[in-house]
Each structure stands twice: as structure tokens, then as C-alpha cells.
Residue, then its C-alpha position, 0 to 999 in steps of 0.5 A: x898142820x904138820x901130822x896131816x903132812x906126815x900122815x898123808x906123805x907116809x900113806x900114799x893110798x890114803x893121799x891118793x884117796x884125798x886127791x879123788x875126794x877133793x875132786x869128787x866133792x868139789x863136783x858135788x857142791x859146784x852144781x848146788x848154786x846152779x840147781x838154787x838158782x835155777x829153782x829161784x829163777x822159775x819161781x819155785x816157793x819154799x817148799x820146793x826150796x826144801x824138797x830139793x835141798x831134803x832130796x840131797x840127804x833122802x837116798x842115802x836114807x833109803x841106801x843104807x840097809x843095801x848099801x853097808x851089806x854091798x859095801x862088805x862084798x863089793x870091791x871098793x874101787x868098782x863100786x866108786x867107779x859105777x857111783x862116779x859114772x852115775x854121777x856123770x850121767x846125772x849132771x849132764x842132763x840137768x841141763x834139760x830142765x828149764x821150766x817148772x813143769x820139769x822140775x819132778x825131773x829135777x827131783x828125780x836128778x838130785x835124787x839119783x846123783x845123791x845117792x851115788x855121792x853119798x854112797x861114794x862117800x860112805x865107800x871111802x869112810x868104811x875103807x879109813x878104818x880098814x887102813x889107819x887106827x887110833x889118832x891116825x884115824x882122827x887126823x884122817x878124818x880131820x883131812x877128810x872133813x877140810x877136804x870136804x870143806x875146801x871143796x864146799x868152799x870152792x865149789x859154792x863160791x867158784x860156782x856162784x861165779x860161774x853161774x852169775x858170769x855164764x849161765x847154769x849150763x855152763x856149771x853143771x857141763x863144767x862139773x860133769x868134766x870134774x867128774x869125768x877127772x875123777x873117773x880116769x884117777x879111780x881107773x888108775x887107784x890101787x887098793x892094795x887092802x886084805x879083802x873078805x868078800x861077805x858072802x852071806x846072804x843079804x838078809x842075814x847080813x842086814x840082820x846080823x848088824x842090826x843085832x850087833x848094834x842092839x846088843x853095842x848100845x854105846x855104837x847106837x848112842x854114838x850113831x845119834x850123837x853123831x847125828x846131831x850134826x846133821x841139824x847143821x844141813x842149813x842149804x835151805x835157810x841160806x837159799x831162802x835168808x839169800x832170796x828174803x834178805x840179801x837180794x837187794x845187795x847182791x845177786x841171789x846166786x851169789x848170795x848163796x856161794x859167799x855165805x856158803x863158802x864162808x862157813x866152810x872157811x870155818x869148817x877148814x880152820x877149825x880142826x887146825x885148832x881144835x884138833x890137839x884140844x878135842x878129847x872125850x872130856x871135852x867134847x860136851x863142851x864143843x856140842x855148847x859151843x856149837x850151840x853158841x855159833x848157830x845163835x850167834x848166826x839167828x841174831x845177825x841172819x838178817x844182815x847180809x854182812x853179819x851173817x858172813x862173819x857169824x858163819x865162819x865162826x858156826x863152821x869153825x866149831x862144826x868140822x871138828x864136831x863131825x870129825x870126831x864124833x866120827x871117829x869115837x863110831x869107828x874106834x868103837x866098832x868091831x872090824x867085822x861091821x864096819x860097812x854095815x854100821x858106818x853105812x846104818x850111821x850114815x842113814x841116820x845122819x842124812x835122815x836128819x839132814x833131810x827132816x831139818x830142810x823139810x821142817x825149814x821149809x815147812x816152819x818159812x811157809x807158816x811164816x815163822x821167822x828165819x831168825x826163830x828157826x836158826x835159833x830151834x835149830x841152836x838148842x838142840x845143840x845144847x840138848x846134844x851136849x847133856x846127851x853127851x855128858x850122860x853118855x860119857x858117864x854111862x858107859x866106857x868111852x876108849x880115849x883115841x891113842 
């Protein structure tokens, strides 16, 4: 816990970038229990369920070949304030839709505010490497990922409140106000990093990553890895195990919050742990284990109280995962690319994100077992680790100095 203190008190951008995410995260995970609620309470069916947690990942699929080029000719700080501003305006009118004959409005809603939520967060993770480097880098991105998680915790489970106690206008007004916060932080935040604007020509540039990447094939398998965590977009399987199976022993809303904010309460203590223990040698071992958690998860999700205890120990393996897989991309990527690639990398993970909550719903329609489901999901973690040994011996992977 130290180095993250030391890190964030030596690097006031950064300390004042992980202000802005944890607010702006916090807004973007507070409404989910409200939008899950809302779809449960007019009887939406699971493929609704679905399209609505696959349209959370979908726009930053359709983005990313824009986004990585308006990423190296754009400033930062505006562009975060345009995508906060959007999502302001998004949020505050979910609180139109009431009915399900409105809910291709509420398609369009999450469509739009996702987008400009993961468009913030590629922003941010395109700048880390542009102002830190080797360990410093991981610890970064160790902080952003319990940021993340914090947030996820918070704002499910304070939401679920919320949204139980006063109604789901109530969440979604309070979170547009969060956002507003965010927006008067990002007016006031200095930048103060050596900016090249790419002038090129958009097609060029989009050409340009593309070939860096075909012709990089170690940034390319690191992109898939990377993705592998993406299986773990698991927003439609709590919604529906809290709709089959939690509901007579607690409210839906908050069914989803408290499983929720119990994976992310693994999410923040696992870097804690595993963060001076993680390296290239080991990491294979961690894809197994993450494997091992979402079983341990298939096996105990019909039992409300068991399935909390085995999401903690599934988001205790996944934060460092993600953080780390991370990190191996960006220390493996030419500084010229950094917008494009992150962004591209982006896209892929989202992209499975949004195919596993499709495949969720489409798997509960046919009737197949929530506990099968989680278990497909286990083995492909398990796939991801001899992926990964063939990848280590395969090519030269820089160890993180």
C-alpha cells in the first residue's frame, strides 16, 4: 500500500487524474442498479437483460478506429470534458423511460453514455504511459483498477440503496450531479505533458496502426490476452441468478448491488496481494487461478450467500489480471502508437465483453443452467493460461523494471 501512497504524493497529475476517475466511475457504475431494476420491474425477458449489459461494451467496439486517431490529435483535457458533458446529458434523460415501449430509448441512452465513458477511460489510459514507466506504470495501473473497483463497489451497492429506499430517478438525478463534479475538476486539471498533434490524415493514421501491429505480433497476442478478461463482463448473469434465484430472500435491486460490490471488494484487495508477487513467469498461473474462482462461483451461484463469498475470491484474482496484462501492452508499445494501440486493444476487450453478455442471454433463453454458463465461462480461463505459456516462449517478453 506504501508505493501507491509514495506514487500518487510524488505525481500530482496523476493524483489528481485518480480523483477525476474515481468520481467519474463512481457515476457510471451508480446508475447500472437503477437501469437493472428498471428492465426487471417492466418485465424485460433475458434478451433484453443482455442487450442492455452487451450495449455497455458495444460503442467502445464501433469507436476505437476513430477514437486511437482523435486520441493523438486531440488534447486530453477537452476531449474529457466533451465525453463528461455527454454524459451528463444521457443520464438525465433516462429518466424519461417508464415504459417498455420506450425501452429502444433506453438502448439509445446506454449506447451513448457508454460510449463516452469508455472513451474517457481510454483517454486516461493512453496519457499513464505518456507520464510514468516500468514498475511505476504497473502501480498506476494497479491504482486505476482499485479505483475502478472501489467505484464499482460504492456505486452498486450504494445504488442499490438508493434505488430500493427512493426510486430509480432519484439514482439516476444524483448521479448526473456526480458527473456534474467531475466536469467543474476537469475545468481546473493541468495537463502539463509535451503534446504532438498528429496531423496526418485519418486514414493514414488508422493504416498506420494497423500495419504497426501486423508487423508487432507480440502487441497483437498481448491485445487477445489482455482480452481474456473480458469473459469476466458477468453484469448479465448477476441480474439474471438475482431475478431466478435471490429474490425471495432479498430485494432484486439489491440482490445486484451486494453481489456486485462483493467481487469488487476482491477486485481492490487483490492487487494489495498480488501486486509484488505478479511477474512474467507467473502470470499463466494466475489466468488458472482465475479459472478456479469463476468455478468455485458456477458451483455455489444458486445460493445467494454462497455466491457472495465466492465473488470475492473471483475479483481477488481479476484486478491484478487485468492490471498487469495491461501493463505488459503498454510497456510493449512504441510511444508513437500509443493512442491507436490502446484504443484498438480497447475495442477488443469491449468486443468480448459485449459477446459473452449476448451469449449469456442467449445460452438463459435456451435454458441452459446459469451454473453451466459460469462454468464455460471458468474454462476459458484455463485456455488463456497455456495461451499464455506459449506466448512467454515464443517471444521475448521485457520483464517490468
Amino acid at each position: 500500500m506504501n508505493r501507491y501512497i509514495t506514487l500518487l504524493r510524488n505525481e500530482p497529475l496523476l493524483r489528481r487524474l485518480s480523483l477525476i476517475q474515481l468520481l467519474a466511475y463512481f457515476g457510471a457504475w451508480f446508475s447500472n442498479v437503477a437501469i437493472y431494476t428498471l428492465l426487471i420491474q417492466m418485465g424485460a425477458d433475458a434478451k433484453t437483460i443482455a442487450m442492455v449489459a452487451a450495449l455497455h461494451f458495444l460503442p467502445g467496439v464501433f469507436q476505437a478506429p476513430f477514437s486511437g486517431v482523435i486520441l493523438d490529435r486531440i488534447h486530453p483535457k477537452k476531449l474529457m470534458i466533451l465525453l463528461t458533458s455527454i454524459e451528463i446529458a444521457c443520464t438525465l434523460t433516462l429518466i424519461r423511460v417508464d415504459s417498455v415501449d420506450l425501452v429502444w430509448l433506453l438502448y439509445l441512452l446506454v449506447f451513448i453514455r457508454m460510449g463516452a465513458s469508455s472513451f474517457h477511460f481510454t483517454v486516461e489510459m493512453s496519457l499513464l504511459p505518456r507520464i510514468l514507466e516500468g514498475k511505476a506504470l504497473q502501480a498506476a495501473n494497479e491504482i486505476h483498477s482499485m479505483i475502478w473497483s472501489i467505484s464499482y463497489t460504492f456505486g452498486m451497492t450504494l445504488s442499490g440503496l438508493v434505488v430500493y429506499w427512493i426510486g430509480i430517478r432519484a439514482a439516476f438525478l444524483l448521479d448526473a450531479a456526480l458527473f456534474g463534479i467531475v466536469l467543474l475538476l476537469l475545468f481546473s486539471l493541468e495537463i502539463e505533458i509535451e503534446f504532438i498533434r498528429n496531423g496526418g490524415k485519418i486514414s493514414d493514421m488508422m493504416r498506420d496502426a494497423f500495419s504497426y501491429i501486423r508487423q508487432t505480433p507480440i502487441v497483437l497476442h498481448l491485445m487477445l490476452l489482455h482480452a481474456v478478461i473480458g469473459f469476466t463482463a458477468f453484469d448479465a448473469l448477476v441480474a439474471l441468478a438475482a431475478k431466478h434465484y435471490y429474490a425471495q430472500i432479498v430485494a432484486v435491486s439489491l440482490g445486484i448491488g451486494l453481489l456486485n460490490a462483493a467481487r469488487a471488494v476482491g477486485l481492490v484487495i487483490g492487487p494489495m496481494v498480488l501486486g509484488h508477487w505478479i511477474n512474467n513467469r507467473r502470470l499463466g498461473w494466475l489466468f488458472l487461478a482465475g479459472g478456479g474462482a469463476i468455478s468455485l462461483w458456477a458451483s455455489t451461484i444458486d445460493n445467494f450467500y454462497g455466491s457472495l463469498g465466492a465473488s470475492v475470491v473471483v475479483g481477488f484474482v481479476t484486478t491484478t489480471l487485468w492490471s498487469y496484462t495491461y501493463t505488459l501492452l503498454q510497456h510493449h508499445t512504441n510511444s508513437d502508437f500509443y493512442g491507436r494501440v490502446i484504443a484498438y486493444n480497447d475495442m477488443v476487450f469491449l468486443l468480448i465483453g459485449a459477446a459473452v453478455s449476448f451469449l449469456i442471454g442467449y445460452l438463459a433463453s435456451l435454458g441452459i443452467s446459469l451454473p453451466t454458463i459460469t462454468f464455460m465461462i471458468a474454462g476459458v480461463f484455463s485456455l488463456a493460461s497455456i495461451y499464455y505459456v506459449w506466448i512467454r516462449k515464443t517471444y521475448n517478453l521485457k520483464e517490468l523494471e
